[in-house]
MARBA-3410 file (N, C-alpha, C, O; in Angstrom, 1 decimal):
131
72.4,-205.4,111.6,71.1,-204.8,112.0,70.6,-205.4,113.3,70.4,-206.6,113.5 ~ 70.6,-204.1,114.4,69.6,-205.1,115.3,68.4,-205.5,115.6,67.4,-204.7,115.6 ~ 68.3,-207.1,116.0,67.0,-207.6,116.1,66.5,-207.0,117.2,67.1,-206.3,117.9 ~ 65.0,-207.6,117.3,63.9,-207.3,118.5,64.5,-207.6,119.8,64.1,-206.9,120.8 ~ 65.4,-208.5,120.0,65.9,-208.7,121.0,67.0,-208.5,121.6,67.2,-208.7,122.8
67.9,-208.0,120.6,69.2,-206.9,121.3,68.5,-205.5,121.4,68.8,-204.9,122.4 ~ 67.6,-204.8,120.6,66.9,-203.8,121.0,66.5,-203.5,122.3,66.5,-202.4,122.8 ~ 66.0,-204.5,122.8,65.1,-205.0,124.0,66.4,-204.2,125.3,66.3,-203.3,126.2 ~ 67.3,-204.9,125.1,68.2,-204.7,126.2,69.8,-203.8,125.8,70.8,-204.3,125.6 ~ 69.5,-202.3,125.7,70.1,-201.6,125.1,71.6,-201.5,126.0,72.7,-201.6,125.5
71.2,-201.5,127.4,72.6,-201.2,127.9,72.0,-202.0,129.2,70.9,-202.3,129.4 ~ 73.2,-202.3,130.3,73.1,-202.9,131.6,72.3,-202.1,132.5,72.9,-201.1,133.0 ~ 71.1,-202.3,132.9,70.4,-202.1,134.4,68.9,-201.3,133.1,67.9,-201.4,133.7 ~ 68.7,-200.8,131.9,68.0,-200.1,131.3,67.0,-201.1,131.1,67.2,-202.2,130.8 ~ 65.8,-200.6,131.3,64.5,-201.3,131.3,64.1,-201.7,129.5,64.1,-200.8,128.5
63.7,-203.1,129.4,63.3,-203.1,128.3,62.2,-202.3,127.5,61.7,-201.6,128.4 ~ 61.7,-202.1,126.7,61.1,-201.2,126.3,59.7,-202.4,126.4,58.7,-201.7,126.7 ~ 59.3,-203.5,126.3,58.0,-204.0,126.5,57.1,-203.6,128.1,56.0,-203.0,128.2 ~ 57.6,-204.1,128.7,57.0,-203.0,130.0,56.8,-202.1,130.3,56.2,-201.9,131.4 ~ 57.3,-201.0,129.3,57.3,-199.5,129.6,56.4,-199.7,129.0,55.4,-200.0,129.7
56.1,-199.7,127.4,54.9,-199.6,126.7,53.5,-200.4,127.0,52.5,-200.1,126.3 ~ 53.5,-201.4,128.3,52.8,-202.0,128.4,52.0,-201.5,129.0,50.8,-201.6,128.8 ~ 52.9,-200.7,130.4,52.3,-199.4,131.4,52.1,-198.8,130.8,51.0,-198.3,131.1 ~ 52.5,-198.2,129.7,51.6,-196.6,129.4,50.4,-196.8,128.5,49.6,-195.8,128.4 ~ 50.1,-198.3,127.7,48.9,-198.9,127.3,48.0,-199.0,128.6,46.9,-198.4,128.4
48.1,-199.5,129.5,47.4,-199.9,131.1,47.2,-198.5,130.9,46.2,-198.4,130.3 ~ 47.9,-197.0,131.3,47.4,-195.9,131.5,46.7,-195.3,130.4,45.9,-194.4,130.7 ~ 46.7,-195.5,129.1,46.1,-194.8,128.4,44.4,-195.7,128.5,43.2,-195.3,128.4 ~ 44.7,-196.5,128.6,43.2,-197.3,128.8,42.2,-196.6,129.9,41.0,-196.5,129.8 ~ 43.2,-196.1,130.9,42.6,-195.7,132.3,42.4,-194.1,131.8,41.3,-193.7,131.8
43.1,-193.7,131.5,43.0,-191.8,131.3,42.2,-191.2,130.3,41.5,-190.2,130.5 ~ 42.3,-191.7,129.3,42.0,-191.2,127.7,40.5,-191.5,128.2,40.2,-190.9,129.2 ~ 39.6,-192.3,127.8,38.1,-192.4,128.3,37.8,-191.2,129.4,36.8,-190.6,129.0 ~ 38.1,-190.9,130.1,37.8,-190.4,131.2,38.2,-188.8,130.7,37.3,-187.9,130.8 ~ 39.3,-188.5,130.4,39.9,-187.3,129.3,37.8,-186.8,128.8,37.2,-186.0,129.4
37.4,-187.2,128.0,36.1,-186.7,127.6,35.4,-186.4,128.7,35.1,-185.2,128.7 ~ 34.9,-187.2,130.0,34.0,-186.2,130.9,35.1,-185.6,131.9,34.7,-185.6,133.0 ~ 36.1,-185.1,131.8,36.5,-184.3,132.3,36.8,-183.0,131.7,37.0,-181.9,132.3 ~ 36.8,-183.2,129.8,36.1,-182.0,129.5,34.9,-181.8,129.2,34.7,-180.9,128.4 ~ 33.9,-182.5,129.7,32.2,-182.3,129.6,32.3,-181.6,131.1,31.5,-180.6,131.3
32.8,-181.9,131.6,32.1,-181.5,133.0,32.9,-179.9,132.9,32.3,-178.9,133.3 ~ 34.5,-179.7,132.3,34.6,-178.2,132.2,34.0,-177.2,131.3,33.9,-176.0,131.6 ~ 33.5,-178.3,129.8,32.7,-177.3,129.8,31.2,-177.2,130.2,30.7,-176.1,130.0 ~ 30.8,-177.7,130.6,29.6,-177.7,131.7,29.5,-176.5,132.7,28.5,-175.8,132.7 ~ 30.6,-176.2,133.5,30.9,-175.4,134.6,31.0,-173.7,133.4,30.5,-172.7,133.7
31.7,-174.0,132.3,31.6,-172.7,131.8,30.1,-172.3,131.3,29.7,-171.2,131.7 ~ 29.3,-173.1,130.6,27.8,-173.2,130.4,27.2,-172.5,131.4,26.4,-171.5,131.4 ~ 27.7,-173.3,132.6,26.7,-172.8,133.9,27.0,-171.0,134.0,26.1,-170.1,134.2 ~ 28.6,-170.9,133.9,28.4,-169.2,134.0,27.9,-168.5,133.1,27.1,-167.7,133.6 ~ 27.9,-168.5,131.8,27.5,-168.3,130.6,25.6,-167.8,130.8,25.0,-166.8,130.9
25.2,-169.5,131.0,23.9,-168.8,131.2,23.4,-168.6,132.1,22.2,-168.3,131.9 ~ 23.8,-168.8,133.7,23.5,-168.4,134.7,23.9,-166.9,134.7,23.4,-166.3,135.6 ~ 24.5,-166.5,133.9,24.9,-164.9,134.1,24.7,-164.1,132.8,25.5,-163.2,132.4 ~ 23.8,-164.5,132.2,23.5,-164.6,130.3,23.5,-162.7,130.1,24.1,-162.1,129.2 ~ 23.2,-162.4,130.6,23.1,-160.3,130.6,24.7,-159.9,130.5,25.3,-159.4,129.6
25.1,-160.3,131.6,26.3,-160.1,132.1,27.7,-160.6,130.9,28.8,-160.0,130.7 ~ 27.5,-161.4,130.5,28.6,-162.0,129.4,28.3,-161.9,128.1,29.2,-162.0,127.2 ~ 26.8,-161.7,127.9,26.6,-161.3,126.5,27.8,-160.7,125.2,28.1,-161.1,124.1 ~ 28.4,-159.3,126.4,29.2,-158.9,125.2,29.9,-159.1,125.3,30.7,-158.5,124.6 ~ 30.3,-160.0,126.1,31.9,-161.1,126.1,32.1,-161.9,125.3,33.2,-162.3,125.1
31.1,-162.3,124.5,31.0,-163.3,123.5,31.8,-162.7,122.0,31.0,-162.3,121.1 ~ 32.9,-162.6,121.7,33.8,-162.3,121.2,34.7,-163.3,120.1,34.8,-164.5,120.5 ~ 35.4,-163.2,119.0,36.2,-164.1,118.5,37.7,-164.2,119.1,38.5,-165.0,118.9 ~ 37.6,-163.0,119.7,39.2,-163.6,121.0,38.7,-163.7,121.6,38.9,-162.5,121.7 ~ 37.7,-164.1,122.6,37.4,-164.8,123.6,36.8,-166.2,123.3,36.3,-167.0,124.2
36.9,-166.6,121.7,37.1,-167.8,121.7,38.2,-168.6,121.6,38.4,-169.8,121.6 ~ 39.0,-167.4,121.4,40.5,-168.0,120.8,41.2,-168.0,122.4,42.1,-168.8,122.7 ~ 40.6,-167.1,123.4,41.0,-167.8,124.8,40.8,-168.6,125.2,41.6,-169.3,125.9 ~ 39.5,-169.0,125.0,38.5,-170.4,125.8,39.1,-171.5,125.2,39.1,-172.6,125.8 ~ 39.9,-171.3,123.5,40.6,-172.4,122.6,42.0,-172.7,123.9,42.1,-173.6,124.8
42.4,-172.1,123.8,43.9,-171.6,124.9,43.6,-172.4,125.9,43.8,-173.6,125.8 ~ 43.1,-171.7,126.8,42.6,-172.4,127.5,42.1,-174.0,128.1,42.2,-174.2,129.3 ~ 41.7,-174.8,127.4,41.0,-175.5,127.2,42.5,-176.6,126.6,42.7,-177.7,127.0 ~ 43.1,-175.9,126.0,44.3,-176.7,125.6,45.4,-177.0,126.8,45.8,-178.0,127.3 ~ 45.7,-176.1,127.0,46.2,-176.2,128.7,45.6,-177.1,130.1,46.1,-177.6,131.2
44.2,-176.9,129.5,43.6,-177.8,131.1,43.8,-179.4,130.5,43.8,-180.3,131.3 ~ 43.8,-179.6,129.2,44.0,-180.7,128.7,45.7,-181.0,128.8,45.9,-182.1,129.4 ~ 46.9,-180.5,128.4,48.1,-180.5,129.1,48.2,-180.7,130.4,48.6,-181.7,130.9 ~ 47.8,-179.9,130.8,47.8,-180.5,132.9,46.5,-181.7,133.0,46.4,-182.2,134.2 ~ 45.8,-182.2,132.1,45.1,-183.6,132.4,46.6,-184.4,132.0,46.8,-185.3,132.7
47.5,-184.3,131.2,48.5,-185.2,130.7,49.3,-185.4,131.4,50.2,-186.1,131.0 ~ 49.5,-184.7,133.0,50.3,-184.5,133.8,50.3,-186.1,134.3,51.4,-186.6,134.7 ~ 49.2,-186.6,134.3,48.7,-188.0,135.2,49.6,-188.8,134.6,49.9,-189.8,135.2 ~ 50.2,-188.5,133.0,51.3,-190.1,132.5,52.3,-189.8,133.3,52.5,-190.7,134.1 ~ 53.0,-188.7,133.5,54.2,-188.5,134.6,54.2,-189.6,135.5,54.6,-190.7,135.3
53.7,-189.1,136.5,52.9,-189.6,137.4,52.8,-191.1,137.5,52.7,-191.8,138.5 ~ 52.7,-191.5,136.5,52.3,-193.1,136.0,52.9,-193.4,135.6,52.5,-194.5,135.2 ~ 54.1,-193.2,135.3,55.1,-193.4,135.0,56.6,-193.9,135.9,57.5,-194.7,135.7 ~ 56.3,-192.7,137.0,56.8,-192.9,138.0,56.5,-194.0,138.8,57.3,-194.9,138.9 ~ 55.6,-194.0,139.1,54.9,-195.0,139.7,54.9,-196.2,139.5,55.0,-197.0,140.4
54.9,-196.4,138.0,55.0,-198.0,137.4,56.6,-198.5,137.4,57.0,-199.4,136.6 ~ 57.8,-197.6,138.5,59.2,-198.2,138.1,59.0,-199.4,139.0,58.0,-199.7,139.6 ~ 60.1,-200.0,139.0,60.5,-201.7,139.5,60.4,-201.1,141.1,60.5,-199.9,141.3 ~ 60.1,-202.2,142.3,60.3,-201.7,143.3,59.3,-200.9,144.3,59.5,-200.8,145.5 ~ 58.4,-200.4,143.6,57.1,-199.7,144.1,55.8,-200.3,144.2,55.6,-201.4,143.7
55.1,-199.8,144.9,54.2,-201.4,145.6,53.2,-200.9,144.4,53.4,-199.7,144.1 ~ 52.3,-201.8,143.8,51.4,-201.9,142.8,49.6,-200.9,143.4,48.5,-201.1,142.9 ~ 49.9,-200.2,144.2,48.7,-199.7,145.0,48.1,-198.6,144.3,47.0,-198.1,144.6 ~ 49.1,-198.1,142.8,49.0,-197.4,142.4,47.4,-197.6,141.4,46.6,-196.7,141.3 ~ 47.2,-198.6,140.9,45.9,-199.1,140.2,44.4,-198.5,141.2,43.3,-198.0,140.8
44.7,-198.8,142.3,43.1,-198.8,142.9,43.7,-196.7,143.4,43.1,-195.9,144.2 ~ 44.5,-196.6,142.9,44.2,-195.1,143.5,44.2,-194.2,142.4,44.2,-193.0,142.7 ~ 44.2,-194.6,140.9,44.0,-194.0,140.2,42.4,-193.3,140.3,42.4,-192.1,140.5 ~ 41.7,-193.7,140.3,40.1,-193.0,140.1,40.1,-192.1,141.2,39.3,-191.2,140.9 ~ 40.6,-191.8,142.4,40.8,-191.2,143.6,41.5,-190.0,142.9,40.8,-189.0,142.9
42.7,-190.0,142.1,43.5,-188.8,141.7,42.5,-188.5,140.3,42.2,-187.3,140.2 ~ 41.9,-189.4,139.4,41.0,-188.3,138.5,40.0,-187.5,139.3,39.9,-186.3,139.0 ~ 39.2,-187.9,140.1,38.6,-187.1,141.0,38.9,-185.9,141.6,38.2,-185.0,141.3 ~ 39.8,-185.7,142.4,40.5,-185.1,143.2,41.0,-184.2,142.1,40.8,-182.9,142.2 ~ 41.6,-184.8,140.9,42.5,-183.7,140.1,41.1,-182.9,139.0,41.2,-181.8,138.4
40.1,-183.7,138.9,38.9,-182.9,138.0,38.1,-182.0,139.2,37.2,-181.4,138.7 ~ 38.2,-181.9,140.3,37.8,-181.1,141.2,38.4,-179.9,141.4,37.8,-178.8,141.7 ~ 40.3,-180.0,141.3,41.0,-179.0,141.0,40.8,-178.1,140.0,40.6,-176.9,140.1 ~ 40.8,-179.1,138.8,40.6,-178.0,137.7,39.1,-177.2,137.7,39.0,-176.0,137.3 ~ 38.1,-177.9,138.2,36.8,-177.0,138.0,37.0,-175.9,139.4,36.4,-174.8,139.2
37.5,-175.9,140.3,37.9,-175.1,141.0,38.6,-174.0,140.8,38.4,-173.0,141.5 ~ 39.6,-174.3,139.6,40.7,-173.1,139.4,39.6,-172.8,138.2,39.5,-171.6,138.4 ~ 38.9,-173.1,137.3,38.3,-172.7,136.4,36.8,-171.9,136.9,36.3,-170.9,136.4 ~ 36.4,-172.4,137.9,35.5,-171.4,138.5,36.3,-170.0,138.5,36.2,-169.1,137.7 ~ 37.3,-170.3,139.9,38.3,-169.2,140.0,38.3,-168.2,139.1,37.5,-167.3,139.1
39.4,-168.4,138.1,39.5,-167.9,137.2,38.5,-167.1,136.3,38.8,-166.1,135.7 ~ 37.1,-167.6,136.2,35.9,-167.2,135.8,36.0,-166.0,136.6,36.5,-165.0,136.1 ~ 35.6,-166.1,137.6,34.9,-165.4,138.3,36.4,-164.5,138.8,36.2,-163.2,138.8 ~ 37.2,-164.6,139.1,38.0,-163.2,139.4,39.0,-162.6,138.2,39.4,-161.4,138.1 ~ 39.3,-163.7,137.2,39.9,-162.9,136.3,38.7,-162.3,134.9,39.0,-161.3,134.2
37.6,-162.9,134.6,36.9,-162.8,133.0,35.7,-162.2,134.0,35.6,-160.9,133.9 ~ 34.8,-162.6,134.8,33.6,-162.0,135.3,33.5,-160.2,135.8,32.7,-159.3,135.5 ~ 34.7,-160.2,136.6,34.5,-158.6,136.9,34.8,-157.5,135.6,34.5,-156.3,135.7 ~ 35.4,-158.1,134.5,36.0,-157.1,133.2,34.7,-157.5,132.0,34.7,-157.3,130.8 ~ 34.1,-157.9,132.6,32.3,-157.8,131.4,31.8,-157.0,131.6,31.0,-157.2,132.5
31.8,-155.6,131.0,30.8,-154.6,131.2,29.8,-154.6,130.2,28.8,-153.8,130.3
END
């Protein structure tokens, strides 16, 4: 049976598995908290069309258009998951550690995208088909 420490080092040049897991604890500390206002703030942005345009969407209010907004909402959370990639890459041997102070820079930047494509999307694919 192998122990903790032939596990550790499975084959020549393969990274132990304590470092990996240690970076992806460092990133889930950093992402997951933040994961909630970046869906407060999307759904915020849908609120705002909702009742800034309250006439207009009324009869949009539908049980498949909750089962879209469900969809939806599951995917923008998938592309929030994009950031372990990312962090992952980032944390190999050899790469300068600059990656820490630029994380809050890429949640920003990447929750700007998404309220951008989700405006978008509002407004040219769901807003003109509300009669």
């Amino acid at each position: 049976m192998p122990t903790a420490r032939t596990m550790e080092s499975e084959g020549p040049g393969s990274p132990a598995p304590g470092p990996l897991l240690e970076g992806l604890a460092r990133a889930m500390k950093f992402w997951e908290p933040r994961r909630l206002l970046y869906n407060v703030l999307l759904a915020a942005v849908v609120a705002g069309w909702v009742v800034g345009t309250w006439p207009h969407f009324r009869l949009a209010l539908t049980a498949y258009a909750g089962l879209q907004l469900a969809v939806l909402a599951l995917i923008a959370n998938v592309l929030y998951s994009a950031a372990y990639f990312v962090e992952i890459v980032l944390q190999l041997p050899g790469l300068p550690p600059a990656w820490s102070h630029l994380r809050s820079t890429i949640w920003v930047l990447g929750t700007v995208l998404a309220i951008l494509v989700e405006n978008y999307w509002i407004a040219d694919e769901i807003y003109p088909f509300v009669r």
